[in-house]
PDB file with one MODEL, atoms N, CA, C and O in Angstrom:
MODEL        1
ATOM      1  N   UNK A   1     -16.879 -29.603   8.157  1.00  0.00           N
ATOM      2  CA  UNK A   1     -18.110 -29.096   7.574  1.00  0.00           C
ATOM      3  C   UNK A   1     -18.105 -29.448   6.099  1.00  0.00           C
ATOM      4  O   UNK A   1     -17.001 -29.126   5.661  1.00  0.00           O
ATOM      5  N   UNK A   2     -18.942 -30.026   5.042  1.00  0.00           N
ATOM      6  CA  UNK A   2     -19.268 -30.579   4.163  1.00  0.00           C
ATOM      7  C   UNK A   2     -19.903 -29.349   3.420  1.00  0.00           C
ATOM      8  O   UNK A   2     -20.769 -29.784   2.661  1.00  0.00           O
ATOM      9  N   UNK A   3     -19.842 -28.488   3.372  1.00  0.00           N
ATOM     10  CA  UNK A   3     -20.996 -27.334   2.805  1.00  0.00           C
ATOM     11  C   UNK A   3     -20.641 -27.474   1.170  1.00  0.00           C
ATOM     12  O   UNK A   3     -19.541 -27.472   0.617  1.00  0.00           O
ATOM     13  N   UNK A   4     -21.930 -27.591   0.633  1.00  0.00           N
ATOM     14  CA  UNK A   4     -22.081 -27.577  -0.706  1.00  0.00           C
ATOM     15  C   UNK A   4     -21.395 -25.771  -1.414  1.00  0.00           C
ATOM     16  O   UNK A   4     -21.607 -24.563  -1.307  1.00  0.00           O
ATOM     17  N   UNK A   5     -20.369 -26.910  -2.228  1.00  0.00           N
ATOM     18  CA  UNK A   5     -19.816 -25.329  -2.863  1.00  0.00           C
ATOM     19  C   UNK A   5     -19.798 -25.410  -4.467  1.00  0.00           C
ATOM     20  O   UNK A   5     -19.297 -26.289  -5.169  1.00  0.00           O
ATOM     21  N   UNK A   6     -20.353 -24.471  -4.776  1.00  0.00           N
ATOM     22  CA  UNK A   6     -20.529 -24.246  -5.981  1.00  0.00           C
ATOM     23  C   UNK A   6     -19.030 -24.004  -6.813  1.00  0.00           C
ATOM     24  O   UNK A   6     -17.959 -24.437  -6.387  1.00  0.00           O
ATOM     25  N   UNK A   7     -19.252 -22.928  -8.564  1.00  0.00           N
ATOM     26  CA  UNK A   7     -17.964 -22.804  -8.802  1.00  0.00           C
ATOM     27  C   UNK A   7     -17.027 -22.022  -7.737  1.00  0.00           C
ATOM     28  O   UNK A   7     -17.284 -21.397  -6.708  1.00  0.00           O
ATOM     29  N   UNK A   8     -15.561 -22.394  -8.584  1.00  0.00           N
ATOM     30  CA  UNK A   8     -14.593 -22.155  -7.800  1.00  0.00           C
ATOM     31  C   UNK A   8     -14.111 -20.657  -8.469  1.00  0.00           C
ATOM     32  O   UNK A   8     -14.136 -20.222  -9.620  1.00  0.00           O
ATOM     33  N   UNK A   9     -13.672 -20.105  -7.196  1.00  0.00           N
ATOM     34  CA  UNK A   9     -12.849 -18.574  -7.617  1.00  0.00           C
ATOM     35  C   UNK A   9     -11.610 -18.825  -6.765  1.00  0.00           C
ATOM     36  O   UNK A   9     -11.585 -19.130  -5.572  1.00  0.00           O
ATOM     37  N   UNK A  10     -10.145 -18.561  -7.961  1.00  0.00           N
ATOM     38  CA  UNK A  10      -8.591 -18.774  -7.327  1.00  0.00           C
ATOM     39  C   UNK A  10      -8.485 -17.345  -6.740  1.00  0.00           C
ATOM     40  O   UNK A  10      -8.500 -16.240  -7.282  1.00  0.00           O
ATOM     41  N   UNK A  11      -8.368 -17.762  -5.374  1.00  0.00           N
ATOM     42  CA  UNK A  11      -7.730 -16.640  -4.278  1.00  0.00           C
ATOM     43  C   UNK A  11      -6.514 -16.829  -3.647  1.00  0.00           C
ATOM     44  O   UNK A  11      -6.031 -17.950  -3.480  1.00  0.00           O
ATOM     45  N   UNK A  12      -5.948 -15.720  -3.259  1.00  0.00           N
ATOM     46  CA  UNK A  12      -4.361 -16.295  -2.963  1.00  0.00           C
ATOM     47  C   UNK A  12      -4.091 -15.862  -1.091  1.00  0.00           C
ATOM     48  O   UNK A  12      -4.298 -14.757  -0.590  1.00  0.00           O
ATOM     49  N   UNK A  13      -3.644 -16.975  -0.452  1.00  0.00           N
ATOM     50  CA  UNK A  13      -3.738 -16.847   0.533  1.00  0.00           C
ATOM     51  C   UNK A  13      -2.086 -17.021   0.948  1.00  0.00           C
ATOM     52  O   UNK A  13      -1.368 -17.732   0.245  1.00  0.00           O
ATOM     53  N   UNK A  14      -1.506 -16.261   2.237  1.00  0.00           N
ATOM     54  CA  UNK A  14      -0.330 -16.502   2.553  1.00  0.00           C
ATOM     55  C   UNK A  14      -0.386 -17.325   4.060  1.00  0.00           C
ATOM     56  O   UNK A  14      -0.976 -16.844   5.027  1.00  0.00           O
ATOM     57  N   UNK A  15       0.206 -18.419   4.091  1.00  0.00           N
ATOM     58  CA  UNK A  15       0.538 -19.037   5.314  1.00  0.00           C
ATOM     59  C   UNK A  15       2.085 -19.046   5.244  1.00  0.00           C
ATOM     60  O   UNK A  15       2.934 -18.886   4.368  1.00  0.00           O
ATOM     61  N   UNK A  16       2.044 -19.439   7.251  1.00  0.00           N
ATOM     62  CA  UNK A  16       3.972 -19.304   7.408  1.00  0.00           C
ATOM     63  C   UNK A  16       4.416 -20.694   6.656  1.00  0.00           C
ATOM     64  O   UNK A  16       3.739 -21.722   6.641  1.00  0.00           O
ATOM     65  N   UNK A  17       6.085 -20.455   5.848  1.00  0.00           N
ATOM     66  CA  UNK A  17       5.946 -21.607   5.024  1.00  0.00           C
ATOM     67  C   UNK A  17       6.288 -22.461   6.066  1.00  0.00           C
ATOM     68  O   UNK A  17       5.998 -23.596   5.689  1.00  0.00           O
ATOM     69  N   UNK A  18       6.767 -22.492   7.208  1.00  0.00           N
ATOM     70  CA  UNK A  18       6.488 -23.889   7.800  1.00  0.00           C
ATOM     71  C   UNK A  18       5.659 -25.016   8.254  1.00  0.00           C
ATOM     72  O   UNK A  18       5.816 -26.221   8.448  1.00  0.00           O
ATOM     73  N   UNK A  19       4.143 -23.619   8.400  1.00  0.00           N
ATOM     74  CA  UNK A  19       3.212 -24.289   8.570  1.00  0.00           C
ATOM     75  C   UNK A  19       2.658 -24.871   7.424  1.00  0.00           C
ATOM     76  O   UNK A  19       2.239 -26.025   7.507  1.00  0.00           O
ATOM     77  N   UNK A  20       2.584 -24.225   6.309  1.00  0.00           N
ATOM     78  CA  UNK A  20       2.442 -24.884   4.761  1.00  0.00           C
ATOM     79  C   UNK A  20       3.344 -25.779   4.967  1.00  0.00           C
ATOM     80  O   UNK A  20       2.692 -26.798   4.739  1.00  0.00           O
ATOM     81  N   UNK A  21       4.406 -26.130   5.242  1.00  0.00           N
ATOM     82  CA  UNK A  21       5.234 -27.574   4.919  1.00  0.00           C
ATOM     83  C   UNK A  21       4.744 -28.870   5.375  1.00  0.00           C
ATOM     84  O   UNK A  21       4.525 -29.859   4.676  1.00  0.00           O
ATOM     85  N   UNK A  22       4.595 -28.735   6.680  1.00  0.00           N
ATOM     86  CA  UNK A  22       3.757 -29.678   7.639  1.00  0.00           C
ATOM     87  C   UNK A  22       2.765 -29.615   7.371  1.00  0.00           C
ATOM     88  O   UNK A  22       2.462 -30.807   7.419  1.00  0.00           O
ATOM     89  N   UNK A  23       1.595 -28.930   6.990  1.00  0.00           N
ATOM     90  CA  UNK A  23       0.324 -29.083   6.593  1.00  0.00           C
ATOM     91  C   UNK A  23       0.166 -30.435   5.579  1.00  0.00           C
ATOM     92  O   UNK A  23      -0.566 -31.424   5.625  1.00  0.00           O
ATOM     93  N   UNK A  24       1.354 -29.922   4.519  1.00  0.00           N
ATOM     94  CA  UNK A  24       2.002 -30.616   3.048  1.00  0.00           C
ATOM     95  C   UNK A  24       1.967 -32.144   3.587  1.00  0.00           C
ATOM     96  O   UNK A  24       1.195 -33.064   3.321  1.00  0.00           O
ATOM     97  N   UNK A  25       3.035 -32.074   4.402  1.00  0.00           N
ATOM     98  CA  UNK A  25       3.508 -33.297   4.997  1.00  0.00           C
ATOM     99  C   UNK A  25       2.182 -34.332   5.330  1.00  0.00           C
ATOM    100  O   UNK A  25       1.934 -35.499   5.024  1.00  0.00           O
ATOM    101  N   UNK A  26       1.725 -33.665   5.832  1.00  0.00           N
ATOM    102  CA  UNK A  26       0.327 -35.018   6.641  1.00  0.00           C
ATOM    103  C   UNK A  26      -0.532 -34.573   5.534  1.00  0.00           C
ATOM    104  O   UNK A  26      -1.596 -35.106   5.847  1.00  0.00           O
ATOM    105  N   UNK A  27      -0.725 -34.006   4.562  1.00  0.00           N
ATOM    106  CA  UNK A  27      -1.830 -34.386   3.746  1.00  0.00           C
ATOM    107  C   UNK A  27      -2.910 -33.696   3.547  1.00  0.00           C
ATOM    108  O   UNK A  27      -3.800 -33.957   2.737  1.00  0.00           O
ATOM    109  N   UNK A  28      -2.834 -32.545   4.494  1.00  0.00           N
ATOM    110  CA  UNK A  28      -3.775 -31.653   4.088  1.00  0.00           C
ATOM    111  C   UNK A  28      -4.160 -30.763   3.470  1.00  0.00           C
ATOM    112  O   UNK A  28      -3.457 -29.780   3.237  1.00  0.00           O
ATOM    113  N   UNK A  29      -5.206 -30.880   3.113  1.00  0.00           N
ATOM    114  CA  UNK A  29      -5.680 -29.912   1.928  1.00  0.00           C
ATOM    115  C   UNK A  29      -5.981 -28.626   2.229  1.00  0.00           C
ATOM    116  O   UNK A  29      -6.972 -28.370   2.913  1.00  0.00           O
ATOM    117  N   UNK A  30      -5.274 -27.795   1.820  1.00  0.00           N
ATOM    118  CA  UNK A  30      -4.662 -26.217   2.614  1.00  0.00           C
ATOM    119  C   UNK A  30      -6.778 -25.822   2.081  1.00  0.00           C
ATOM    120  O   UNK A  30      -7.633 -25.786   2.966  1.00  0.00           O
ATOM    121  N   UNK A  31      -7.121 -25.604   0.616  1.00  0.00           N
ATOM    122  CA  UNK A  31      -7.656 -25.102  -0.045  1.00  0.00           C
ATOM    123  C   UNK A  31      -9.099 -25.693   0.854  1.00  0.00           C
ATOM    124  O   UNK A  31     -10.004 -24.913   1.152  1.00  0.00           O
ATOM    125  N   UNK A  32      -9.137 -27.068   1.190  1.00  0.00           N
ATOM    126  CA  UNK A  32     -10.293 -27.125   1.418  1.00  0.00           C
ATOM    127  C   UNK A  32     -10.877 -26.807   2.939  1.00  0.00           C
ATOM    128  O   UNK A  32     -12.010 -26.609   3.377  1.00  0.00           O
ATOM    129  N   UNK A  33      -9.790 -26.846   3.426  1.00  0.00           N
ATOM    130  CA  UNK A  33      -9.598 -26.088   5.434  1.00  0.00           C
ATOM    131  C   UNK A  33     -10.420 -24.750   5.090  1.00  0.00           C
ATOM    132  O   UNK A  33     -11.497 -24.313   5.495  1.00  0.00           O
ATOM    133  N   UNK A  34      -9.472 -24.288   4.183  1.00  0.00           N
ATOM    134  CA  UNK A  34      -9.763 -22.767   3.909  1.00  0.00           C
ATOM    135  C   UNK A  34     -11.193 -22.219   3.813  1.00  0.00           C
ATOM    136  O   UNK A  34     -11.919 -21.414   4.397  1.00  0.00           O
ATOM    137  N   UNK A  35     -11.226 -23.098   2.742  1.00  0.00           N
ATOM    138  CA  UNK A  35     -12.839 -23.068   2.495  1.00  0.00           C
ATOM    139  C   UNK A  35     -14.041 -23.525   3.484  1.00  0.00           C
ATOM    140  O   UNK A  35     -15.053 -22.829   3.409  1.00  0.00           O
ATOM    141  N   UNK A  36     -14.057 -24.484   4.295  1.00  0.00           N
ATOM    142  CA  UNK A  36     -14.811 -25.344   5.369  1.00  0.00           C
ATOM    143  C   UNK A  36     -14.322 -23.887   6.739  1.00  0.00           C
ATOM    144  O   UNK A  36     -14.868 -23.907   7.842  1.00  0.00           O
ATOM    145  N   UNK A  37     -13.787 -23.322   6.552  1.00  0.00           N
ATOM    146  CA  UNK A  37     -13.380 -22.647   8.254  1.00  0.00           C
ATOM    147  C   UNK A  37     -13.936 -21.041   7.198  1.00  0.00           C
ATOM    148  O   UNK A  37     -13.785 -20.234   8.115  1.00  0.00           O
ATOM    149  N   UNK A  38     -14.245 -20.486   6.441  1.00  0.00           N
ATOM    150  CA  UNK A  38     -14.842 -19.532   5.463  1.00  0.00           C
ATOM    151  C   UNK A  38     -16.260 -19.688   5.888  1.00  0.00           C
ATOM    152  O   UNK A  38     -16.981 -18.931   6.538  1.00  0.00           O
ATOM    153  N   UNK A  39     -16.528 -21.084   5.258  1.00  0.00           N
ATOM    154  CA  UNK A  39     -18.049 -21.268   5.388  1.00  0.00           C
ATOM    155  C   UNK A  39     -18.532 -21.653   6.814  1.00  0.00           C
ATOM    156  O   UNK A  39     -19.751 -21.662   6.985  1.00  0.00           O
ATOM    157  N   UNK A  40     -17.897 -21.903   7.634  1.00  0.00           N
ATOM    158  CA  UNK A  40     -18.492 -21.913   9.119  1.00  0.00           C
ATOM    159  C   UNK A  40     -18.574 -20.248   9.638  1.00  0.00           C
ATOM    160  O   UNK A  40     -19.496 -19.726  10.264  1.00  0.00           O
ATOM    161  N   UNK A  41     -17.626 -19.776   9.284  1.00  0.00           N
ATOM    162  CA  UNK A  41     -17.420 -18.357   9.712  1.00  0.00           C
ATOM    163  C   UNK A  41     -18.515 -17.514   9.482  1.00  0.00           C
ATOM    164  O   UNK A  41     -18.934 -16.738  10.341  1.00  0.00           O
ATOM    165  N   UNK A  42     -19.217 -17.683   7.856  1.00  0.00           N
ATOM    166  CA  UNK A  42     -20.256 -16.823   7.362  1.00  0.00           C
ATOM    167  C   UNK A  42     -21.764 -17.723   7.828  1.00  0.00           C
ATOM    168  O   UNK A  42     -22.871 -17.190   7.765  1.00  0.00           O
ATOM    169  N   UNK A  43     -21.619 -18.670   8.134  1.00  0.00           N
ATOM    170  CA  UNK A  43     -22.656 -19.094   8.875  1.00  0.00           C
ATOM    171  C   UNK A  43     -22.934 -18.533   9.996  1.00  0.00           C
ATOM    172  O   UNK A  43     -23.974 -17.925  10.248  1.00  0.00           O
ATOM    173  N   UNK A  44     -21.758 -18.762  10.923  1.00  0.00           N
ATOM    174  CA  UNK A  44     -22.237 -18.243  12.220  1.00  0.00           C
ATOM    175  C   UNK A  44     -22.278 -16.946  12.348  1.00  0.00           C
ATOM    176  O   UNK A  44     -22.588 -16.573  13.480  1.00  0.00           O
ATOM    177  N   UNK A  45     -22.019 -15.917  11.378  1.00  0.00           N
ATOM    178  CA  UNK A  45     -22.309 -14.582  11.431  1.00  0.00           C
ATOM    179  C   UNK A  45     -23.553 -14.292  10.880  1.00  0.00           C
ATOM    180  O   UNK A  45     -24.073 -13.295  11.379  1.00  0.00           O
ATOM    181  N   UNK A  46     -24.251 -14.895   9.930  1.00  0.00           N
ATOM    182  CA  UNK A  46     -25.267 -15.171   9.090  1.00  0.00           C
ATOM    183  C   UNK A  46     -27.096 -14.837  10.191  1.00  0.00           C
ATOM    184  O   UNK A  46     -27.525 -15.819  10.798  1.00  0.00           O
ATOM    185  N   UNK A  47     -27.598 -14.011  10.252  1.00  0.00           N
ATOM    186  CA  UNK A  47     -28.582 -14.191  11.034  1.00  0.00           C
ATOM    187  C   UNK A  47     -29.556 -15.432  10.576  1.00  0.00           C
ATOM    188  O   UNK A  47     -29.818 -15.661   9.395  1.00  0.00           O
ATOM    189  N   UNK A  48     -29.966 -16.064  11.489  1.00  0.00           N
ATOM    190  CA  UNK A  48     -31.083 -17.389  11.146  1.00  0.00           C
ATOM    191  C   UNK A  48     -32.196 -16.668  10.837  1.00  0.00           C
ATOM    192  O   UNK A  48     -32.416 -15.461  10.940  1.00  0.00           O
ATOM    193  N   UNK A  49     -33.151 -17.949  10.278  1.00  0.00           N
ATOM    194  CA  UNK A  49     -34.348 -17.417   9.766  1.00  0.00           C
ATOM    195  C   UNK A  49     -35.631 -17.101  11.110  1.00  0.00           C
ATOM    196  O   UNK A  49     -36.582 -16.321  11.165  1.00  0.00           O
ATOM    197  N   UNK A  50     -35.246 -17.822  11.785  1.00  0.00           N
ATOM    198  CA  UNK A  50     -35.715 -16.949  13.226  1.00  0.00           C
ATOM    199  C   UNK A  50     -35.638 -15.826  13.574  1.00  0.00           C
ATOM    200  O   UNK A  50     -36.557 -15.049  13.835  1.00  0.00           O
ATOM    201  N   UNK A  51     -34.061 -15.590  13.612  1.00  0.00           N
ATOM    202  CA  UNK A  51     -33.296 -13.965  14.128  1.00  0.00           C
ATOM    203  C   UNK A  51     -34.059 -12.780  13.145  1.00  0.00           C
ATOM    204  O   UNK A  51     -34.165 -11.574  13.366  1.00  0.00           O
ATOM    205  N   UNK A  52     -34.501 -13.504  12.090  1.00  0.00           N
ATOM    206  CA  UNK A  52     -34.193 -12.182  10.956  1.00  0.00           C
ATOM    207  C   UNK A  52     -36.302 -11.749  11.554  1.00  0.00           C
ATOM    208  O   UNK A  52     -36.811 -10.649  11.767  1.00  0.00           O
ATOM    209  N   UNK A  53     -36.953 -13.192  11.629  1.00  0.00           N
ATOM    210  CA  UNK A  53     -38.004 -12.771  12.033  1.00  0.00           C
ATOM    211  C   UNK A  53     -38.326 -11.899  13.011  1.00  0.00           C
ATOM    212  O   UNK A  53     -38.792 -10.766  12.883  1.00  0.00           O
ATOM    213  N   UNK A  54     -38.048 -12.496  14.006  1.00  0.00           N
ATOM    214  CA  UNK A  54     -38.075 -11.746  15.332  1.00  0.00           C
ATOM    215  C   UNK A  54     -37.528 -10.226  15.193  1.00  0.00           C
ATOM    216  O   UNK A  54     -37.931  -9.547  16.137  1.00  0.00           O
ATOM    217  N   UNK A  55     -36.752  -9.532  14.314  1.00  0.00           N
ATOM    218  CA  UNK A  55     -36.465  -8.627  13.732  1.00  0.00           C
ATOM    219  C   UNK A  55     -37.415  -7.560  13.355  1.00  0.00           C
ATOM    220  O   UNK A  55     -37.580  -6.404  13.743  1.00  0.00           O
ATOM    221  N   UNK A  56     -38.258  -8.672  12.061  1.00  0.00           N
ATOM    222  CA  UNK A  56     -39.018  -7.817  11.435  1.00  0.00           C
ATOM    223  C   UNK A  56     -40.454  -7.326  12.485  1.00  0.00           C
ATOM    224  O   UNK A  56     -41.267  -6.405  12.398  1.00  0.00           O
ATOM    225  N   UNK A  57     -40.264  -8.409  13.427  1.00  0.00           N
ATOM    226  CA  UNK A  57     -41.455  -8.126  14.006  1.00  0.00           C
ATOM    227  C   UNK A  57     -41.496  -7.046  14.781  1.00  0.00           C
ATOM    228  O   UNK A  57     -42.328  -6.146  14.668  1.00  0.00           O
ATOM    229  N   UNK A  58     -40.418  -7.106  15.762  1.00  0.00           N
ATOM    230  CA  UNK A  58     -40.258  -6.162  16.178  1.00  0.00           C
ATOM    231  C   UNK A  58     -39.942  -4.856  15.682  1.00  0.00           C
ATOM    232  O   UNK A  58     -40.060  -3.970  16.529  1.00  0.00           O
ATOM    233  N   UNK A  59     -39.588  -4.509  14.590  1.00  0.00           N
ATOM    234  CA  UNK A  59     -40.042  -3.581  13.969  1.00  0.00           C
ATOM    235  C   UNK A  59     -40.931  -2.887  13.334  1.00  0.00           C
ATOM    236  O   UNK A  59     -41.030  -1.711  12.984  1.00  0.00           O
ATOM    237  N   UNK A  60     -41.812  -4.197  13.213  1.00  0.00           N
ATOM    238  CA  UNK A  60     -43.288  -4.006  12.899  1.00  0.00           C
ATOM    239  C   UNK A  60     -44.157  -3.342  14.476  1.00  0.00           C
ATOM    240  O   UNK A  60     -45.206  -2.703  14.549  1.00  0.00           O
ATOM    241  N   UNK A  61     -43.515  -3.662  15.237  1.00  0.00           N
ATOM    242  CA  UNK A  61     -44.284  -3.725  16.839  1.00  0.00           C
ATOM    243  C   UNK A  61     -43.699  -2.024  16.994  1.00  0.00           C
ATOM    244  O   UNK A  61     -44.459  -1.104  17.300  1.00  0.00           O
ATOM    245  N   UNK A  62     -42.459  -1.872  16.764  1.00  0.00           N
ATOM    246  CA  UNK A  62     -42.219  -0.220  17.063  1.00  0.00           C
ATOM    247  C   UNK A  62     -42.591   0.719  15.538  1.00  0.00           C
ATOM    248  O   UNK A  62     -42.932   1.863  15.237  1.00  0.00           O
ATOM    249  N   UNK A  63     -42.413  -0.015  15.156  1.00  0.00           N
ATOM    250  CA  UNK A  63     -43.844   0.993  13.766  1.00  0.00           C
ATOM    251  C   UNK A  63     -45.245   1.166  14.024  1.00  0.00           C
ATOM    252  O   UNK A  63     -45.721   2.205  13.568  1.00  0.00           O
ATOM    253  N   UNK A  64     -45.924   0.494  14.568  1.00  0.00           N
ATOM    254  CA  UNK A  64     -46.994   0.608  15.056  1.00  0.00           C
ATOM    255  C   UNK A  64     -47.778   1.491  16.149  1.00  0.00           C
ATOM    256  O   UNK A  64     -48.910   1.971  16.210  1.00  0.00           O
ATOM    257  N   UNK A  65     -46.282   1.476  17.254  1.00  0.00           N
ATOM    258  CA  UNK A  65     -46.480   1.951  18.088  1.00  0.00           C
ATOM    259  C   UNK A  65     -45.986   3.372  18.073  1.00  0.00           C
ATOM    260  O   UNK A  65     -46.038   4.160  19.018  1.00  0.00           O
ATOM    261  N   UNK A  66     -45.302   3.682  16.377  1.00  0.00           N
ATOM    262  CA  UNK A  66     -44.854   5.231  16.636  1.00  0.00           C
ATOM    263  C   UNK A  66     -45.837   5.839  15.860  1.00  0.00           C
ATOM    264  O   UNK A  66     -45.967   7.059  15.957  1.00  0.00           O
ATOM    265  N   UNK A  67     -46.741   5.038  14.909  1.00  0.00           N
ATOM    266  CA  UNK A  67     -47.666   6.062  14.233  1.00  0.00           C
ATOM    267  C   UNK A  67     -48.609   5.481  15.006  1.00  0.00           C
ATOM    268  O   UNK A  67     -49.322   5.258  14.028  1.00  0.00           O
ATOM    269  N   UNK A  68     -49.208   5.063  15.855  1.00  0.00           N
ATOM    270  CA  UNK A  68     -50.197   5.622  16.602  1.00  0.00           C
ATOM    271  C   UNK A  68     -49.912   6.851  17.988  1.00  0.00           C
ATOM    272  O   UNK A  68     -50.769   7.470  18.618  1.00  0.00           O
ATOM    273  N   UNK A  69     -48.403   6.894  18.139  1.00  0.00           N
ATOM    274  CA  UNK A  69     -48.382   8.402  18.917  1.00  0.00           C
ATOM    275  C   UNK A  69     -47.724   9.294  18.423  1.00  0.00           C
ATOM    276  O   UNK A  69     -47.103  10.102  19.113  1.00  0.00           O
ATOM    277  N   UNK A  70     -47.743   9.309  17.056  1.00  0.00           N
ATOM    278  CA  UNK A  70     -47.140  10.469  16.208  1.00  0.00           C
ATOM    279  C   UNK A  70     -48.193  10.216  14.860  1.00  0.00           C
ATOM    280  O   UNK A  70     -48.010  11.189  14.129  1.00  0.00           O
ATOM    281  N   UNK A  71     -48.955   9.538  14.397  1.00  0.00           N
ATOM    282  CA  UNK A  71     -49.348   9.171  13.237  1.00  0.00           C
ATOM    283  C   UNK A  71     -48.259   9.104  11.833  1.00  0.00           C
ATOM    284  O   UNK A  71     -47.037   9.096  11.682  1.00  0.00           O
ATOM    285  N   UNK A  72     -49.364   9.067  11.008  1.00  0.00           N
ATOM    286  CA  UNK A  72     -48.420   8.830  10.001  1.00  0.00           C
ATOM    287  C   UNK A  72     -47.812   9.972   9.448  1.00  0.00           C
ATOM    288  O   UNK A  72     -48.306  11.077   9.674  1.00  0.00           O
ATOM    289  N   UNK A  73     -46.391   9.804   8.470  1.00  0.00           N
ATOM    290  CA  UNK A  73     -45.775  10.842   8.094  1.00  0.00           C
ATOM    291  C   UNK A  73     -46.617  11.492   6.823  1.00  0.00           C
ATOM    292  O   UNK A  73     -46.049  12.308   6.097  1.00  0.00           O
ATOM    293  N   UNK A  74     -47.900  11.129   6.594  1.00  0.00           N
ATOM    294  CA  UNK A  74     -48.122  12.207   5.509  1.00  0.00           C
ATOM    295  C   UNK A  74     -50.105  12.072   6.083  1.00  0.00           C
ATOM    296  O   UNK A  74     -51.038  11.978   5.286  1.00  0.00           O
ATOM    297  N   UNK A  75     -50.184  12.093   6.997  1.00  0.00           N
ATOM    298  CA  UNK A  75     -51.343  11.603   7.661  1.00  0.00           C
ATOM    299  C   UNK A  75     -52.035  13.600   7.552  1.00  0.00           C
ATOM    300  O   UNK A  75     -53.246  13.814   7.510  1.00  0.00           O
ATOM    301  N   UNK A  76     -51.020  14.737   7.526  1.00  0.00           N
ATOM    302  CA  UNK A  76     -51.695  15.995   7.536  1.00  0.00           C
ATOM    303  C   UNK A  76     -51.838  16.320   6.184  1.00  0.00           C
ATOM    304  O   UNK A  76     -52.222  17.489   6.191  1.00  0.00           O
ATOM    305  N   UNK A  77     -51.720  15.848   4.762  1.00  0.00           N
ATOM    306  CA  UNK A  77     -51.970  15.610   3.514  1.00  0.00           C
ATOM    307  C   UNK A  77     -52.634  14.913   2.723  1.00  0.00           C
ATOM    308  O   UNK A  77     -52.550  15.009   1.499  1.00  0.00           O
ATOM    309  N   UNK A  78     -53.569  13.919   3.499  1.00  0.00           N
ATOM    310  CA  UNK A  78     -54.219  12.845   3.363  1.00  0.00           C
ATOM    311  C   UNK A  78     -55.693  13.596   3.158  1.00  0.00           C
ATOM    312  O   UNK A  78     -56.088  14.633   3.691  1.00  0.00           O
ATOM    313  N   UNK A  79     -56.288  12.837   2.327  1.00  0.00           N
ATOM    314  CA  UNK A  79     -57.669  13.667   1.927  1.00  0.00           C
ATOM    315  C   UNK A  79     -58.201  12.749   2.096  1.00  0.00           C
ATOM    316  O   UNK A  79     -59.380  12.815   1.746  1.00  0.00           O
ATOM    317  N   UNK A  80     -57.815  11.588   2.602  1.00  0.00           N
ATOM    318  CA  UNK A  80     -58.858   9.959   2.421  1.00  0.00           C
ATOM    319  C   UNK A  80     -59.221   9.988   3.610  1.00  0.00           C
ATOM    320  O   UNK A  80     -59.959   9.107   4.051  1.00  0.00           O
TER     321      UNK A  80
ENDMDL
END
């Protein structure tokens, strides 16, 4: 994953040192795994801009449907 990353913040992470050795060995970049398997993680937890719709709507759809069988919460104070 390529995800555009802004500045950097030093965090300290512990791996087993063997697996840090061999990681070492072939070349990989502990920091940027880290980061690329971070940012897939908060993606796929991330609701889409679909999910978040379908959300509001439906909350719009059970708002609707509770003040028309309860009305509104200040609907016995209302002078309009």
């Amino acid at each position: 994953m390529n995800a555009p990353f802004g500045p950097k913040r030093r965090l300290e992470i512990e791996l087993d040192e063997e697996l840090a050795a061999r990681a070492e060995a072939l070349g990989v970049n502990i920091s940027r795994v880290a980061a690329d398997a971070v940012a897939a993680r908060v993606a796929e937890t991330t609701p889409s801009l679909q999910e978040r719709r379908d959300r509001a709507e439906a909350h719009a759809r059970f708002s609707k449907a509770f003040i028309e069988r309860y009305g509104g919460w200040g609907d016995e104070f209302s002078t309009l």
